[in-house]
DRENTIMAR-118368 format. One record per residue (C-alpha): residue in one letter; x negated, y negated, z. Coordinates in pm, whole numbers, padded with zeros to 5 digits. Layout:
residues N
SITE | a | X | Y | Z
...
This chain:
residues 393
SITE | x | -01677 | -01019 | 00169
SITE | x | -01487 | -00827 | 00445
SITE | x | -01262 | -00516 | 00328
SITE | x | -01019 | -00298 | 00487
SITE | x | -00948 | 00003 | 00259
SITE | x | -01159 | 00221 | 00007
SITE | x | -00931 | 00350 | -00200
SITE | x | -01065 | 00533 | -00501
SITE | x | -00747 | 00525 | -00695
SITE | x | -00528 | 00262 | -00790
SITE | x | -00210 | 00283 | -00617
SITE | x | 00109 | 00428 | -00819
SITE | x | 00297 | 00114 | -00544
SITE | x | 00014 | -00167 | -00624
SITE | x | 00129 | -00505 | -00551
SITE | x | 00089 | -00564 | -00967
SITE | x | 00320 | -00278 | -01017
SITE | x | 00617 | -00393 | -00765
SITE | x | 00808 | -00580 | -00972
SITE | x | 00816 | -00358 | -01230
SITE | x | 00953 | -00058 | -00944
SITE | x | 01180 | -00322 | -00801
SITE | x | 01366 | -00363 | -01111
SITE | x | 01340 | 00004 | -01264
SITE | x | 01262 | 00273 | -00955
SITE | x | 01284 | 00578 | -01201
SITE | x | 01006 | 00402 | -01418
SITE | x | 00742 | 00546 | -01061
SITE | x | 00811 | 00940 | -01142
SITE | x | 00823 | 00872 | -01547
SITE | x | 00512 | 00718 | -01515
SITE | x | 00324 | 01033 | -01322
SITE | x | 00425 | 01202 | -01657
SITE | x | 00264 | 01038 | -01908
SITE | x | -00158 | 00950 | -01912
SITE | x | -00290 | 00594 | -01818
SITE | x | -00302 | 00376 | -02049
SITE | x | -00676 | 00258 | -02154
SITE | x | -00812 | -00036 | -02046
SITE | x | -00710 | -00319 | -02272
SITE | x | -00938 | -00576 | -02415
SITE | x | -00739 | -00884 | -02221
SITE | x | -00747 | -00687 | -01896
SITE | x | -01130 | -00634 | -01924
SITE | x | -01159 | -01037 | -01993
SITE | x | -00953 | -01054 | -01668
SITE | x | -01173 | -00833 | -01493
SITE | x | -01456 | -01058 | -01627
SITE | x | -01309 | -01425 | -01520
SITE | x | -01216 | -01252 | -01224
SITE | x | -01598 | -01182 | -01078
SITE | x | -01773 | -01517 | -01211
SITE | x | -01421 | -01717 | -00987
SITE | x | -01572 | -01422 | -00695
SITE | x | -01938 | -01521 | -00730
SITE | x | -01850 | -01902 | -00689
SITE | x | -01660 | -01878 | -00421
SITE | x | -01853 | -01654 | -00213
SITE | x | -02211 | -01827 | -00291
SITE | x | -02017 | -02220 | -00211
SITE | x | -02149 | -02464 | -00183
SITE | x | -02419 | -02328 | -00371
SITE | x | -02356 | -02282 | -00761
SITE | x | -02483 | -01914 | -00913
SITE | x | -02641 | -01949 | -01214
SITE | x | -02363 | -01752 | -01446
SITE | x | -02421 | -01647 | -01822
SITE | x | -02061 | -01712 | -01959
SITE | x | -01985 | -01572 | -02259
SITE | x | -01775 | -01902 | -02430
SITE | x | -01747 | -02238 | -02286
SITE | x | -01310 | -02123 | -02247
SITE | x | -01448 | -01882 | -02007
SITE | x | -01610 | -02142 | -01798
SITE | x | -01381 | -02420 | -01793
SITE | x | -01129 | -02144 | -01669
SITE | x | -01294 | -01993 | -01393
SITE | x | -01438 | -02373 | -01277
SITE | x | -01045 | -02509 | -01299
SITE | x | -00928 | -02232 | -01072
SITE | x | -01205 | -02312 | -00824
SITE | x | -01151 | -02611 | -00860
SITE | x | -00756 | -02566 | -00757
SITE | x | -00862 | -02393 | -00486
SITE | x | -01089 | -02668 | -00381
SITE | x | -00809 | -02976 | -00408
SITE | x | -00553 | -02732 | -00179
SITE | x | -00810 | -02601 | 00110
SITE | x | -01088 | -02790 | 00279
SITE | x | -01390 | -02576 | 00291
SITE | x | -01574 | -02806 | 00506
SITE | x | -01284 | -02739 | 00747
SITE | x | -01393 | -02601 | 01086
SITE | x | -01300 | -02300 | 01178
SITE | x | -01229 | -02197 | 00796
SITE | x | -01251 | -01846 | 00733
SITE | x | -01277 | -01730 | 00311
SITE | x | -01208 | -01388 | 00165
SITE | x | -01274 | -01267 | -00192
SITE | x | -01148 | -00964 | -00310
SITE | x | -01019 | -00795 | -00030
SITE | x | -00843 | -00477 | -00053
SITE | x | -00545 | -00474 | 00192
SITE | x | -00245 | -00325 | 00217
SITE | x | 00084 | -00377 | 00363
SITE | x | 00157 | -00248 | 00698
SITE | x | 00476 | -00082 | 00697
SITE | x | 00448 | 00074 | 00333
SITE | x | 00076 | 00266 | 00330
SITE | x | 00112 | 00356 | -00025
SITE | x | 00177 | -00035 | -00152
SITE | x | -00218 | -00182 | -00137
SITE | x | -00444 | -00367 | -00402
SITE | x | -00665 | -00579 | -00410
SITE | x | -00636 | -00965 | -00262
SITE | x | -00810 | -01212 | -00494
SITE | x | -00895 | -01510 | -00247
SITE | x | -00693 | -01542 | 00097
SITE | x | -00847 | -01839 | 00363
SITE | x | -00768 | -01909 | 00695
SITE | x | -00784 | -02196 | 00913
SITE | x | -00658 | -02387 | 01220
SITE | x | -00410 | -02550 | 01019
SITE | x | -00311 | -02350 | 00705
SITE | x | -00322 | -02001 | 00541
SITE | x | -00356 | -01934 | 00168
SITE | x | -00281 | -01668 | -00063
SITE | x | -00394 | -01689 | -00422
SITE | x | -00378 | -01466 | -00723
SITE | x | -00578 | -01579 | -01014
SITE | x | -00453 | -01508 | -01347
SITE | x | -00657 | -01562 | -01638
SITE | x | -00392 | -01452 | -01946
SITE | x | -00283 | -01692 | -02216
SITE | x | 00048 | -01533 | -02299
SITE | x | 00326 | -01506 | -02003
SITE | x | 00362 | -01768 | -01743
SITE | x | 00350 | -01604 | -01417
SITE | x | 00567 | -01725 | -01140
SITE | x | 00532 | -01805 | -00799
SITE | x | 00912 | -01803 | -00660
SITE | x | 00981 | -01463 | -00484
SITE | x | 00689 | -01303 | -00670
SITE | x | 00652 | -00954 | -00471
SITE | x | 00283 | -00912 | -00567
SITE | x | 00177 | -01262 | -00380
SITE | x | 00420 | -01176 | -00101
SITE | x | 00259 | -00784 | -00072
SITE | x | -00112 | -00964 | -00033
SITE | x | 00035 | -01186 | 00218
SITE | x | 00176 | -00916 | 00413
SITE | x | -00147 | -00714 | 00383
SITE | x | -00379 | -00981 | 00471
SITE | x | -00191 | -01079 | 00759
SITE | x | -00190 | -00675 | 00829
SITE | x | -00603 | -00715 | 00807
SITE | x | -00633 | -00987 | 01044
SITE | x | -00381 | -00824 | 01320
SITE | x | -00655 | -00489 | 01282
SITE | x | -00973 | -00666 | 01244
SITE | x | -00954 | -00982 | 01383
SITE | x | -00706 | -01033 | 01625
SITE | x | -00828 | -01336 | 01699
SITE | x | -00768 | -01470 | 01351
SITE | x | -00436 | -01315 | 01344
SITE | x | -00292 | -01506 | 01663
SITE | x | -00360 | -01814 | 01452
SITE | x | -00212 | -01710 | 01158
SITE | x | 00115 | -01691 | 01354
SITE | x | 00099 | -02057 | 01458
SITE | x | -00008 | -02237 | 01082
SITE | x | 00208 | -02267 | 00781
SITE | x | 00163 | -02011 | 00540
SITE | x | 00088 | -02106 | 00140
SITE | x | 00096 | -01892 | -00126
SITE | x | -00049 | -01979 | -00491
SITE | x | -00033 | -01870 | -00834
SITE | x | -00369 | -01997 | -01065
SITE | x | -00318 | -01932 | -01435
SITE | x | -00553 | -02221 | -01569
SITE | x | -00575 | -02128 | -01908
SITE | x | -00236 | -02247 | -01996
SITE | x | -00235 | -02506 | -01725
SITE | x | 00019 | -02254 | -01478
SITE | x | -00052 | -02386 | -01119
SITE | x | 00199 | -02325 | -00892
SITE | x | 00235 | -02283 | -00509
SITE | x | 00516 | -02273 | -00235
SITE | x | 00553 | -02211 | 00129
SITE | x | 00626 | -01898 | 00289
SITE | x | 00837 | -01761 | 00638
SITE | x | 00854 | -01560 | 00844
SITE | x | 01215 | -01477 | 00756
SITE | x | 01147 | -01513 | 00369
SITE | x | 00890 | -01132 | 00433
SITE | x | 01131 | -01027 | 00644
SITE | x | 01352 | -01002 | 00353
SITE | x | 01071 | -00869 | 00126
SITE | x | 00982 | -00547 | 00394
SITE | x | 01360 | -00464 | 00342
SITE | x | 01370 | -00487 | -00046
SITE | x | 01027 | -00316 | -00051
SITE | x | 01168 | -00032 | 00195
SITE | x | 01539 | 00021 | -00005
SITE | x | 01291 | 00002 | -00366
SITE | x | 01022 | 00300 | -00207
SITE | x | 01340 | 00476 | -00049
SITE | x | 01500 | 00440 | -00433
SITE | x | 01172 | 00571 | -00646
SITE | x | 01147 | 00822 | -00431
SITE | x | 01482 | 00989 | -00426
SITE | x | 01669 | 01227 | -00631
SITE | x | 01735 | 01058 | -00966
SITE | x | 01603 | 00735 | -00933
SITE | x | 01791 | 00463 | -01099
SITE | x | 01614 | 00305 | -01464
SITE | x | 01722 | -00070 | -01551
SITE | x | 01529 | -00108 | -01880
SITE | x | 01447 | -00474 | -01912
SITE | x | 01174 | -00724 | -02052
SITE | x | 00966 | -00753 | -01734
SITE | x | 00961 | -00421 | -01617
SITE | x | 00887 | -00261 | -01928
SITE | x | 00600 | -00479 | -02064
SITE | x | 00347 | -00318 | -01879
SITE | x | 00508 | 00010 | -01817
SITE | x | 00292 | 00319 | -01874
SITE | x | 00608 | 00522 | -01977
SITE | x | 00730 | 00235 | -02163
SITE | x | 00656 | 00406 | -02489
SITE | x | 00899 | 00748 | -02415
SITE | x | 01158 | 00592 | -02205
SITE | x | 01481 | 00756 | -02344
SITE | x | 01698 | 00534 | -02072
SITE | x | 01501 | 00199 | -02302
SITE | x | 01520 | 00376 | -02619
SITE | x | 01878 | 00451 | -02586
SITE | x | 01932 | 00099 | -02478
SITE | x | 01745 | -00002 | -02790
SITE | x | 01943 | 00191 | -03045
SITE | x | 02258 | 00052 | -02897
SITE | x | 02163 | -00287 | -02952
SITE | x | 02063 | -00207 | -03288
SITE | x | 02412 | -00044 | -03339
SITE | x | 02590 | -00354 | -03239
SITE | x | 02372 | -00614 | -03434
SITE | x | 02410 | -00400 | -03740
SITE | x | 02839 | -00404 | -03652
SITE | x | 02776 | -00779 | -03615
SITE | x | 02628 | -00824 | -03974
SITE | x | 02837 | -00605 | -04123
SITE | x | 03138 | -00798 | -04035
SITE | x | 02873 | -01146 | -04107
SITE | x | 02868 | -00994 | -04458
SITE | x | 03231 | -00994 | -04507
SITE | x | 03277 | -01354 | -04354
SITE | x | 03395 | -01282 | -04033
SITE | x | 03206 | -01290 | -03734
SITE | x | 03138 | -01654 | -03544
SITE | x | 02853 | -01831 | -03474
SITE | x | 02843 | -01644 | -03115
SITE | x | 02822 | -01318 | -03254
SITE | x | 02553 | -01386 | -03532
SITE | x | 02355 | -01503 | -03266
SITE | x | 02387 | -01139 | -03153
SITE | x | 02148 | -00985 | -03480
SITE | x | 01855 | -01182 | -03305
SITE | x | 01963 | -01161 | -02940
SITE | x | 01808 | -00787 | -02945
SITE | x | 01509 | -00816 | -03173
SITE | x | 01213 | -00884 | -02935
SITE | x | 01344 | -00595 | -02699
SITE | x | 01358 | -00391 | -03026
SITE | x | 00994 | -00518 | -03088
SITE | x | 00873 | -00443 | -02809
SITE | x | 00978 | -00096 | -02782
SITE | x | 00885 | -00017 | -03099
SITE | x | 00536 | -00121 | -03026
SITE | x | 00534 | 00101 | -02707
SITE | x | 00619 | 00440 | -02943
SITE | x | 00326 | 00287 | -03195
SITE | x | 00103 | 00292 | -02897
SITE | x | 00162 | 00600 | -02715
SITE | x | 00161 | 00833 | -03088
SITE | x | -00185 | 00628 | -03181
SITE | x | -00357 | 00738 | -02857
SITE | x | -00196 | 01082 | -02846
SITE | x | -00352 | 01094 | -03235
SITE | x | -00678 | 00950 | -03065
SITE | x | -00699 | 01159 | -02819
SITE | x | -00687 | 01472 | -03091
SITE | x | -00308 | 01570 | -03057
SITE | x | -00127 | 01652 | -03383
SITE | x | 00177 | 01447 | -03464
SITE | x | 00322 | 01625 | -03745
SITE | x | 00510 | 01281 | -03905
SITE | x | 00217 | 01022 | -03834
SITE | x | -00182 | 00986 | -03886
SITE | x | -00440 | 00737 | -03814
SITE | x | -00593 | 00556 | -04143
SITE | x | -00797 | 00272 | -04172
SITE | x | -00662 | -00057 | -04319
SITE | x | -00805 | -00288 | -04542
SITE | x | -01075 | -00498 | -04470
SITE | x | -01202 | -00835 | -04638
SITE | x | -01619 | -00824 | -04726
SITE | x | -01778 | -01051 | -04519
SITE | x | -02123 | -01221 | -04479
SITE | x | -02372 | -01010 | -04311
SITE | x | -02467 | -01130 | -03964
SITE | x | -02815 | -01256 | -04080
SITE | x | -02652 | -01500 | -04352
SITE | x | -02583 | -01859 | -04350
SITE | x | -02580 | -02182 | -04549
SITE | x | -02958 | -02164 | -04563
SITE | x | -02996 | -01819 | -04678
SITE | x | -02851 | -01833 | -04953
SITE | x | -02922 | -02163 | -05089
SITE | x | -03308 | -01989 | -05015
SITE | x | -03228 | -01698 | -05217
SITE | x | -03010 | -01879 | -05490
SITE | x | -03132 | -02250 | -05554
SITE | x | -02882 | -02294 | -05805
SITE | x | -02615 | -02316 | -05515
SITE | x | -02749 | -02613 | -05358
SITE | x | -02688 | -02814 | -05651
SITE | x | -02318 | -02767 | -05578
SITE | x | -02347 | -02765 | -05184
SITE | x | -02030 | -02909 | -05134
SITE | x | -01806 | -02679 | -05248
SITE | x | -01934 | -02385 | -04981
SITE | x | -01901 | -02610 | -04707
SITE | x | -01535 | -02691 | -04579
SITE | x | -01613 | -02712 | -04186
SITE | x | -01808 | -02346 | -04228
SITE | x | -01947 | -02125 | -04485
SITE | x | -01718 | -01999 | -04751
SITE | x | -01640 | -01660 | -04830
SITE | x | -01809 | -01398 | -05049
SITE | x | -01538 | -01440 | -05319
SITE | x | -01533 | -01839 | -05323
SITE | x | -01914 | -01793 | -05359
SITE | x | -01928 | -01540 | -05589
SITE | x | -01703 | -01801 | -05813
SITE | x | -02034 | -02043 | -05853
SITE | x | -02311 | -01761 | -05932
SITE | x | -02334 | -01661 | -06312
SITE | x | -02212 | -01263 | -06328
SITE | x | -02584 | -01166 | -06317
SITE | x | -02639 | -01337 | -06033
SITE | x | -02343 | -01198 | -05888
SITE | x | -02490 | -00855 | -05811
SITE | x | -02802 | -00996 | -05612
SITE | x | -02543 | -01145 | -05411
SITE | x | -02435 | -00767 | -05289
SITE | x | -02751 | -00765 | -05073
SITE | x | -02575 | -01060 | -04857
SITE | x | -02272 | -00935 | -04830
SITE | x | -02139 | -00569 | -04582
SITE | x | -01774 | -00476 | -04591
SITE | x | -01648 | -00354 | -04209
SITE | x | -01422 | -00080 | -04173
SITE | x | -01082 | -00164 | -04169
SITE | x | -00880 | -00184 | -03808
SITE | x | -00726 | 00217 | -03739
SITE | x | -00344 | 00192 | -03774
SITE | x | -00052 | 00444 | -03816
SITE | x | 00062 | 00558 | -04122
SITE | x | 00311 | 00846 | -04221
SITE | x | 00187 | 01189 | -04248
SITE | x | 00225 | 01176 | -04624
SITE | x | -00009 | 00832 | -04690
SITE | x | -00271 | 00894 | -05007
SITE | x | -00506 | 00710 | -04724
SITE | x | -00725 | 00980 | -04525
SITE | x | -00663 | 01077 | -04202
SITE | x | -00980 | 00972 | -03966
SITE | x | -01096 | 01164 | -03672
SITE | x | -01150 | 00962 | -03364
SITE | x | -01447 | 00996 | -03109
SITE | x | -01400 | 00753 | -02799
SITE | x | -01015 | 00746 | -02799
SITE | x | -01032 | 00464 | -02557
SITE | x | -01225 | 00231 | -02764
SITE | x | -00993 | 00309 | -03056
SITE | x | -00708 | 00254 | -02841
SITE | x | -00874 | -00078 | -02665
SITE | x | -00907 | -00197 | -03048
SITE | x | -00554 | -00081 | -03214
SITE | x | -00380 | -00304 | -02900
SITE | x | -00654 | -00582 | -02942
SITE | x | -00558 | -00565 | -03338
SITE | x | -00185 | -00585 | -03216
């Protein structure tokens, strides 16, 4: 694995973060104000997928003998090596393979990440970014993190190996987008003119976050993953003025006026309302995490369902109560029944023997107004709490 850069930090310009500063500048300096968000429980998985796709491809053609957690994990990393296999021929002479490569672009210093998987060859160059989340389809079309690695991994090769870099300036260049656990493969061709383009955007978007009031543009993509997104009053002001107008647009609904059009209004705003409204939840959970009083809100625990304890199964308690296997049938429907539908077939003096089976887990922390009868619970490793509450979410 060959790398250019050390950085320590991430970058506040990381090829992740671009579209989210190309579409909302003023979203760079209201981030510095507000703490990092914890690592969440999908972006550790990521992390995860991420190093079993690195091991593979830097140990081909041999196989590394990998522990997966869950079968999904491995049929996702061996479909995106697998992509990467049908579009670049690493028998090829002359191929050379990166993994993980930290680059960065060359005019912008401050915009640099790190590359997933880049190759070069005598006839071809390929970009890809692997993305391992179920939920939102990425896109390869003018996507300015792909285009950022391109630019920095064509920076590496015109540093380190010049050699390298003449060819890259004579072979088509491919970029590719690998989301293989909803089936999101996607590629397209890149030129020369097409990042001569993106260097200007990227130089009037830097020029933009960094000068006197930088503009916001509160919208769906740019505030999903935004740090700040949670005390945004450019968003939340956007918000309540949606809300205002859908609740103008039922009023007038209630009295039998308003079209078809304009109903379609009330639900037009509710995701973006959603959404917000989960980015306040999160930001006043870890601030009560974290040990910061919030005079309106606490942190409770909610309910929780008993459960079998983790020694427990079919044969246990058919062991321990011989009377169940008489009716075996009804505790099996594909897996175990619960305590309750269990508890249903015991006689009620059998019922307490059954305790010794059975442990009730705390409930998942949530919010709760100041004035809940629940009691307020004091948090130890706010970024496990946090890591849970969004995992919960």
């Amino acid at each position: 694995m060959t790398q250019l850069l050390d950085h320590e930090e991430h970058s506040e310009y990381s090829p992740s973060q671009l579209e989210r500063i190309i579409l909302c500048p003023g979203s760079v300096d209201l981030c510095r104000t507000v703490p990092k968000l914890p690592t969440s429980p999908y972006a550790a998985e990521g992390t995860l997928l991420h190093s079993y796709t690195q091991q593979i491809l830097e140990m081909w053609p041999e196989i590394p003998d990998i522990e997966y957690e869950s079968f999904d994990h491995e049929a996702a990393v061996v479909d995106a090596v697998n992509y990467i296999r049908t579009h670049v021929d690493f028998d090829e002479p002359g191929l050379r393979r990166f993994q993980e490569l930290k680059v960065r672009m060359e005019q912008f210093e401050d915009v640099y990440g790190t590359l997933d998987y880049a190759s070069i060859s005598p006839t071809r160059l390929d970009i890809t970014d692997f993305k391992f989340g179920r939920g939102i389809e990425v896109g390869i079309h003018d996507n300015p993190q792909i285009l950022a690695y391109l630019d920095g991994f064509l920076y590496m090769l015109k540093t380190k190996y010049p050699d390298l870099y003449e060819m890259a300036l004579t072979v088509p260049w491919y970029v590719h987008i690998v989301q293989p656990r909803i089936e999101n493969y996607q590629w397209e061709q890149v030129f020369p003119r097409d990042m001569k383009h993106f260097n200007a955007l990227i130089d009037r978007t830097l020029r933009l976050a960094n000068g006197i009031n930088p503009p916001f543009s509160p919208g769906d993509a740019q505030c999903r993953w935004c740090d700040a997104g949670g005390v945004c009053r450019v968003r939340m002001e956007r918000v309540r003025a949606n809300q205002l107008e859908s609740l103008r647009v039922f009023a007038e609904v209630q009295n039998g006026q308003a079209t078809l059009d304009e109903i379609q209004d009330i639900l037009g705003c509710k995701q973006e309302t959603l959404d917000a409204f989960k980015a306040i939840e999160q930001y006043i959970f870890l601030e009560l995490a974290k040990g910061k009083e919030v005079p309106k809100f606490k942190l409770v625990r909610g309910r929780s369902n008993r459960a079998w304890a983790s020694h427990v199964d079919f044969d246990t308690l058919t062991e321990n109560f011989p009377e169940l296997d008489e009716v075996s049938e009804k505790l099996l429907d594909s897996k175990l029944r619960g305590p309750a539908q269990v508890e249903k077939l015991l006689t009620p003096a059998r019922r307490k023997e059954l305790e010794q089976f059975i442990v009730k887990p705390e409930g998942k922390l949530t919010l709760a107004p100041i004035d809940s009868p629940k009691e307020a619970v004091v948090i130890s490793d706010p970024a496990t709490a946090f890591a849970d509450f969004v995992d919960a979410d």
